[in-house]
C-alpha positions as CSV (number, residue, x, y, z in Angstrom):
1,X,-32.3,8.4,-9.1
2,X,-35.0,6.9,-11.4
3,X,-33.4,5.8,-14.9
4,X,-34.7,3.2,-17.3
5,X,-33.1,-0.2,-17.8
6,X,-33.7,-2.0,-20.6
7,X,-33.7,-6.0,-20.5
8,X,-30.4,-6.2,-21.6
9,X,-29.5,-4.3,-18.1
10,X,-27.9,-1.0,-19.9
11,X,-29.0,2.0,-18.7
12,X,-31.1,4.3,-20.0
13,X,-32.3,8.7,-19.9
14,X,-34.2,9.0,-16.9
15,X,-38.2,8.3,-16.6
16,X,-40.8,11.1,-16.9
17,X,-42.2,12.8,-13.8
18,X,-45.1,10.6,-14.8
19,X,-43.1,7.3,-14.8
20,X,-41.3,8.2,-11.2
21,X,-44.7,8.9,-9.8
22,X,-46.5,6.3,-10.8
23,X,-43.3,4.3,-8.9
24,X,-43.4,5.9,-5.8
25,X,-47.5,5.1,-5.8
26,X,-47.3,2.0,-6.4
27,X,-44.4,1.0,-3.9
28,X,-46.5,3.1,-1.1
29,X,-49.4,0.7,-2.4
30,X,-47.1,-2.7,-2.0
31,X,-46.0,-0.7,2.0
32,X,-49.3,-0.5,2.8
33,X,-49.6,3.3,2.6
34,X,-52.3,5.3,1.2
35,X,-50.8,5.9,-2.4
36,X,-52.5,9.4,-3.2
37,X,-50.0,11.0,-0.6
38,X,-47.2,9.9,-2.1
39,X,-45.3,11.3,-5.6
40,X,-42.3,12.0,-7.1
41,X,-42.2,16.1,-5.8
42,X,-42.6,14.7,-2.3
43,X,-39.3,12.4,-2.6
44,X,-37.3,15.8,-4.0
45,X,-39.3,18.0,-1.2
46,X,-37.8,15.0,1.1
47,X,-34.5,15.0,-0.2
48,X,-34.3,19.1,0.0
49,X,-35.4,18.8,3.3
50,X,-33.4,16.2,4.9
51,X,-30.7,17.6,3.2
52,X,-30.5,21.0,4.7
53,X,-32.0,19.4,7.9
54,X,-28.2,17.8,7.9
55,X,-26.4,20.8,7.0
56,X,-25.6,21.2,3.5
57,X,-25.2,24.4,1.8
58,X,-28.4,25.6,0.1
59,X,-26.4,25.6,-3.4
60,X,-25.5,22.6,-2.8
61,X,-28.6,21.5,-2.3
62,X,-29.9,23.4,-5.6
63,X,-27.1,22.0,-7.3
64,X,-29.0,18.4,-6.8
65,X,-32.3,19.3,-7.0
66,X,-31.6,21.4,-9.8
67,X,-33.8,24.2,-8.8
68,X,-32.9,27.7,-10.6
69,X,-34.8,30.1,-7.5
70,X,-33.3,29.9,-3.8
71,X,-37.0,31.0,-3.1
72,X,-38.2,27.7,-4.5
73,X,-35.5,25.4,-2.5
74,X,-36.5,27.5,0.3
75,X,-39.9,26.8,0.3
76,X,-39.2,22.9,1.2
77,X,-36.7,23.4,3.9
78,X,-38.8,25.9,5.7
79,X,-41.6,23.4,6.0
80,X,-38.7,20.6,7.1
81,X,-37.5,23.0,9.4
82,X,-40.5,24.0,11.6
83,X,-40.1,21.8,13.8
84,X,-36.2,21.8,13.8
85,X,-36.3,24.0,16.9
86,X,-38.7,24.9,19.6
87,X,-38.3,28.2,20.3
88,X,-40.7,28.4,22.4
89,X,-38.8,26.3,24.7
90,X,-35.2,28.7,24.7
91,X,-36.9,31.7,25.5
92,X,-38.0,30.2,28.8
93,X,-41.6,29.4,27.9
């Protein structure tokens, strides 16, 4: 998502972790946001979420990220999904 361009307007390899974070902060900044709750992991956390939130396949999703462990992936659509369903409420509670 995050590539370099130089002034000439070719593309370039993609930025650091670093570079995309220090983007993110400083667009939250600009928004208004508190800029130390925003990075680069939460966008990919977001993405992973949202993604499996819609339905796609979980390789698919590792596919994207690029994550190597289904346990990792899983770890940020469990949090996305908490809320998904309220179980609570079709049991009869």
């Amino acid at each position: 998502m995050f590539r370099g361009i130089d002034r000439h307007g070719r593309i370039g390899r993609r930025l650091s972790t670093d570079a995309v974070s220090e983007i993110v902060q400083r667009r939250a900044a600009a928004a208004g946001l508190d800029p130390t709750l925003f990075s680069g992991h939460s966008m990919r956390a977001g993405f992973a979420t949202s993604a499996a939130l819609a339905g796609v396949e979980e390789r698919l999703i590792m596919r994207q990220t690029r994550h190597k462990s289904a346990q990792t992936v899983r770890r940020y659509i469990r949090d996305g999904e908490l809320f998904a369903r309220n179980l609570a409420a079709e049991v009869g509670f």
